[in-house]
C-alpha positions in Angstrom: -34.7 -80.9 -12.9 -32.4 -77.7 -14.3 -34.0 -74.8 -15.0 -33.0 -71.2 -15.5 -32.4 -68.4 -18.1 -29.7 -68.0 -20.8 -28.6 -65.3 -22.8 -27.3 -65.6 -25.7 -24.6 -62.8 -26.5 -22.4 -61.9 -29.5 -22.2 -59.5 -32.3 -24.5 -59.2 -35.0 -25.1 -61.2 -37.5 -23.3 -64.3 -35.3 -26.5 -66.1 -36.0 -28.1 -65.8 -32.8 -32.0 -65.7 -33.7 -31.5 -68.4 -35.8 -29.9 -70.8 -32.8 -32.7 -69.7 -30.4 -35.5 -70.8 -32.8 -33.9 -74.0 -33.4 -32.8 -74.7 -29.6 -36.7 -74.0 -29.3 -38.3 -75.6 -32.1 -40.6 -72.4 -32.9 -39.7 -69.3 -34.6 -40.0 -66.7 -31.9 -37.2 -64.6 -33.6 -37.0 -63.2 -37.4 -33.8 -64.2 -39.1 -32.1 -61.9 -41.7 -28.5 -61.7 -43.2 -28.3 -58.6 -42.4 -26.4 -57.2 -39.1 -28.8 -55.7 -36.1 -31.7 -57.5 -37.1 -32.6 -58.1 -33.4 -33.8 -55.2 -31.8 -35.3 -55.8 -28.3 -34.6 -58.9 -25.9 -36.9 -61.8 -26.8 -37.2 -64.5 -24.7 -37.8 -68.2 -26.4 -38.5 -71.4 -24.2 -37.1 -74.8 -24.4 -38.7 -77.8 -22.7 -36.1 -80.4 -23.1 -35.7 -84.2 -21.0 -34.5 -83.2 -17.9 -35.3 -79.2 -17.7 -36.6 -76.0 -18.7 -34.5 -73.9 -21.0 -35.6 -70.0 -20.7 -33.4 -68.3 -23.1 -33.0 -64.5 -24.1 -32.2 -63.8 -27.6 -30.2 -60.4 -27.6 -29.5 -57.4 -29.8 -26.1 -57.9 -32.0 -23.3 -55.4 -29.4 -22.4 -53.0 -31.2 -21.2 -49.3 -31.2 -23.8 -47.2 -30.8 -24.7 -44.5 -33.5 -28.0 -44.1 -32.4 -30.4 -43.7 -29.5 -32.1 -47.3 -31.1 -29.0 -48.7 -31.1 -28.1 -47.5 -27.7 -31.4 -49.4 -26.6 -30.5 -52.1 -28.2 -27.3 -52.8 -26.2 -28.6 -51.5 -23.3 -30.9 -54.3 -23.7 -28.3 -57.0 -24.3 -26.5 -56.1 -21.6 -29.6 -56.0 -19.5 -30.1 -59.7 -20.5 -26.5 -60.6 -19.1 -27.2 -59.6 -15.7 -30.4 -61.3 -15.9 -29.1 -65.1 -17.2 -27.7 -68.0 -14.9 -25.9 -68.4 -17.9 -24.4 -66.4 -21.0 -23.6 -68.4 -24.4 -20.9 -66.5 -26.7 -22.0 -66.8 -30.5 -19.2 -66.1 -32.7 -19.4 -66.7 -36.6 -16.7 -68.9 -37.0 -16.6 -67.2 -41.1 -15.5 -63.7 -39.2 -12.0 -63.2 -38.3 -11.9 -62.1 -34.4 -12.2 -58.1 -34.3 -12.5 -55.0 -31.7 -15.8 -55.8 -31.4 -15.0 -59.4 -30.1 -12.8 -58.2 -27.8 -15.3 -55.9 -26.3 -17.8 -58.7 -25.8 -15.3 -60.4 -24.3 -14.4 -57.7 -21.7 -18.7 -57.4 -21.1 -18.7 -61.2 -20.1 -15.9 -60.9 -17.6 -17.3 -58.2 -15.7 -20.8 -60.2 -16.0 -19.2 -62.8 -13.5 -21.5 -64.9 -15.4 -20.5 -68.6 -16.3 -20.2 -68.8 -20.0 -20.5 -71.4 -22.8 -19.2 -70.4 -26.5 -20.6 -72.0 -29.1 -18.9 -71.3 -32.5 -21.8 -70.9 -35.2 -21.5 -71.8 -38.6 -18.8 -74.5 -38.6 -20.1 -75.6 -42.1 -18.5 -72.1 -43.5 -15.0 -73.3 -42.3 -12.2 -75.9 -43.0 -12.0 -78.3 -39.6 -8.5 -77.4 -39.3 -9.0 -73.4 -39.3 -11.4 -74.1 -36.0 -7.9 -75.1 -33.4 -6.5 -71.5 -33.7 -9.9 -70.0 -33.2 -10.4 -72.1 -30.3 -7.0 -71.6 -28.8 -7.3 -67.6 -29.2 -11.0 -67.4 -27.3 -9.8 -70.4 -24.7 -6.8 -67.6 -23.5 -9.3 -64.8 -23.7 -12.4 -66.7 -20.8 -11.9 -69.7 -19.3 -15.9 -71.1 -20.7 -17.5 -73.9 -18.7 -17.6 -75.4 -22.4 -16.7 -74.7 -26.7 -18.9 -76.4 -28.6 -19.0 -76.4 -32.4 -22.3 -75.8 -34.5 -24.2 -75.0 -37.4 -27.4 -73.3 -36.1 -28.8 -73.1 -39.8 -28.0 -76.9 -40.2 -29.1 -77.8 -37.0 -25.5 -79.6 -36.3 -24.1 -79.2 -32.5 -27.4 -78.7 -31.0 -27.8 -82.0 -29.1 -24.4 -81.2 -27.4 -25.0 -77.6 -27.2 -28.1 -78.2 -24.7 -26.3 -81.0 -23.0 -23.6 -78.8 -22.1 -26.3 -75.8 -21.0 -28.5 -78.7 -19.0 -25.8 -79.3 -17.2 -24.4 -75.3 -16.4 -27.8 -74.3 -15.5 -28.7 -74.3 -11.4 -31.4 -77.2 -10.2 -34.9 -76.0 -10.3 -38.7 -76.3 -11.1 -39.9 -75.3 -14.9 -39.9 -71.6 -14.9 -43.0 -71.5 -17.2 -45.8 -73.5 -18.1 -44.8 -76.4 -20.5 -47.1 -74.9 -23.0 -45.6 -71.4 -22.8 -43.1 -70.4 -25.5 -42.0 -66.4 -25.7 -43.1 -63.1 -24.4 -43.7 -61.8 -27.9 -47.2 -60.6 -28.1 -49.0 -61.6 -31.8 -49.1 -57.6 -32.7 -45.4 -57.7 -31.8 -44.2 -60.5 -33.8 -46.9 -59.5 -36.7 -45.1 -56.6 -36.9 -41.5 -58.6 -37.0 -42.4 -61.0 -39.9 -43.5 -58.3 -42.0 -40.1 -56.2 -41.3 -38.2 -59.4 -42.3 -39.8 -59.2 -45.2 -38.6 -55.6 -45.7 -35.2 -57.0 -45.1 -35.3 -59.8 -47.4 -36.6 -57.9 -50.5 -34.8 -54.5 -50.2 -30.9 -56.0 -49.5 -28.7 -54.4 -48.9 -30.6 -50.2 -49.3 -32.4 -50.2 -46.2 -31.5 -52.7 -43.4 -31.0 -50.2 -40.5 -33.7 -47.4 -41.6 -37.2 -49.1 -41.7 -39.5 -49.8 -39.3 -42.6 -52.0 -39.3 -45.8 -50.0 -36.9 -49.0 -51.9 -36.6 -51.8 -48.9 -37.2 -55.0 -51.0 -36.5 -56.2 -54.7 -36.0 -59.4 -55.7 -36.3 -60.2 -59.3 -35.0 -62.9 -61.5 -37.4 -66.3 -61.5 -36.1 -66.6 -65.0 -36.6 -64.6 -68.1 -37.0 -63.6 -68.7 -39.9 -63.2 -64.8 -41.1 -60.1 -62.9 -41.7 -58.2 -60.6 -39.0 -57.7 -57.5 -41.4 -54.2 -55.6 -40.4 -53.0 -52.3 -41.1 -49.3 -51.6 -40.9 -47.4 -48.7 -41.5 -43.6 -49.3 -42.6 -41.6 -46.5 -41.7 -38.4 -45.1 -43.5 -36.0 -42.3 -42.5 -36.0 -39.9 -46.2 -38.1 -39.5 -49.1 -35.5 -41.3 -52.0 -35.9 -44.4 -49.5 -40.2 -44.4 -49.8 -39.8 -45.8 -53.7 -37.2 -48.5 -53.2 -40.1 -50.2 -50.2 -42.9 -49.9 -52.8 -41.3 -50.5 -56.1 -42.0 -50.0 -59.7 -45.4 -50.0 -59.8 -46.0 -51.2 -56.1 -44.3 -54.1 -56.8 -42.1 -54.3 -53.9 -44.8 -53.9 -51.8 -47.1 -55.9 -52.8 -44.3 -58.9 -53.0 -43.8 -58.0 -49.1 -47.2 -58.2 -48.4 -48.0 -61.1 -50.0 -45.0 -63.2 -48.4 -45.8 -61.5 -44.8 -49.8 -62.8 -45.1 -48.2 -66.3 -45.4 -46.2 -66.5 -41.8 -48.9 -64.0 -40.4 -51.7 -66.9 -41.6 -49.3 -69.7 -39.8 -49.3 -67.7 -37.1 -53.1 -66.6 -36.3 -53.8 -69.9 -37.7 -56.2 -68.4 -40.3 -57.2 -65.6 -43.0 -55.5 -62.3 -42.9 -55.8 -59.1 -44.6 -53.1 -56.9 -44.8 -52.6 -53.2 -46.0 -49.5 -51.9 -45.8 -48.4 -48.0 -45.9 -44.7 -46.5 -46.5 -44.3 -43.6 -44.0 -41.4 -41.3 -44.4 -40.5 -40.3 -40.3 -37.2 -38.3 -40.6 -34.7 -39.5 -37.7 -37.0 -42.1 -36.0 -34.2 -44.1 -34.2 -33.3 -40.5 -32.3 -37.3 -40.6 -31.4 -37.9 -41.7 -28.2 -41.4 -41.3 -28.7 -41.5 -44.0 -32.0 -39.0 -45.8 -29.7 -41.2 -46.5 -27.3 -43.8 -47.4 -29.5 -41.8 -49.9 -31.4 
């Protein structure tokens, strides 16, 4: 048996989340187009023929503008040091930056043995992958490059193979049964932010915040769980775009959110959402810590 934990590391919007929930067959992680969409470490577990997979989704590195953002690298950094093994996501779309470079430079001083697997292959023209491969084979000499599509699912097989056989001998970290360390209030509060993300574009991505106020568990099977949630923005011109002509907006994010909260709790919800104007709340380390 193999068994260990794996980070996965690159910058955001590499499509990270997205490869973790399909290497686990569960969504543990919202997805969004939009860059820094990951915010904490999540961990996502793979049971797969011949091992346990433990891996570590990770914040999109980045330079830092605020103390969230500082948290959030902190925390992808964190997961390095923690992982038998690091997988580099690069978007394959992206031409290779600063930012790469620095990613780069974090893996090396890791000491970590590292895998790159070069997301969304179906963007590119087969021939444009060779360069791309030569540059980041100079840069780290990986255990393995492997070329995917996490969206498409294409890669994968290989892409665990290669990870299987990286990762040190040992018994199942978890139970089979166990899948993340999200709690439901935590990942509640995630779907409904993704649905911030999805409606708003391009106004708000990095400003908004999703705070679960109040849960109130049904009495009875068969009952609703009724949810309050607060979603919080940084000015007062933002608080109309979230709720919309009319409500709208809203009421469209609400309604979308009760569908993955229902698959989730796996029964009736009722949810009230708030917009709450919190000037500067990635510099609070107070709303920080309670996010």
């Amino acid at each position: 048996m193999k068994a260990g934990y794996v980070s996965l590391i690159g910058r955001p919007n590499a499509g990270k989340s997205t490869l973790m929930n399909a290497l686990v067959g569960d969504k543990v992680a919202i997805t969004s187009d939009k860059p820094q969409t990951t915010r904490k470490k999540i961990l996502g577990v793979a049971n797969v023929p011949g091992g346990q997979i433990a891996f570590l989704d990770t914040p999109g590195i980045h330079k830092p503008m605020h103390r969230m953002n500082q948290r959030m690298v902190d925390s992808a950094i964190e997961a390095l040091r923690e992982a038998d093994l690091a997988v580099l996501v690069i978007d394959v779309s992206e031409k290779t930056g600063a930012g790469d470079h620095y990613v780069l430079d974090l893996l090396k001083k890791a000491g970590r043995p590292v895998i790159l697997a070069m997301n969304k292959i179906d963007a590119v023209k087969k021939n444009e992958l060779l360069p791309i491969i030569a540059g980041y084979a100079k840069a780290l000499p990986f255990v393995a490059i492997v070329p995917i599509s996490a969206f498409h699912k294409d890669g994968l097989e290989g892409l665990t193979t290669e990870i299987l056989a990286a990762l040190p001998e040992g018994e199942p970290l978890f139970d089979e049964d166990y899948l993340t360390d999200q709690t439901v209030r935590a990942m509640s509060a995630e779907l409904i932010r993704e649905k911030v993300l999805r409606y708003t574009r391009d106004e708000l991505p990095f400003t908004t915040a999703v705070v679960i106020d109040q849960w109130e568990e049904p009495e009875a099977a068969g009952r609703m769980t009724t949810i309050y949630a607060t979603i919080l923005v940084e000015n007062e011109s933002q608080k109309p775009i979230v709720i919309g002509k009319g409500g709208a907006m809203i009421k469209q994010i609400g309604t979308d959110a009760r569908v993955d909260l229902q698959k989730l709790l796996d029964g009736k919800v009722h949810l009230e959402l708030h917009v709450k104007v919190k000037s500067d709340w990635r510099d609070d380390e107070r709303v920080l810590d309670q996010l």
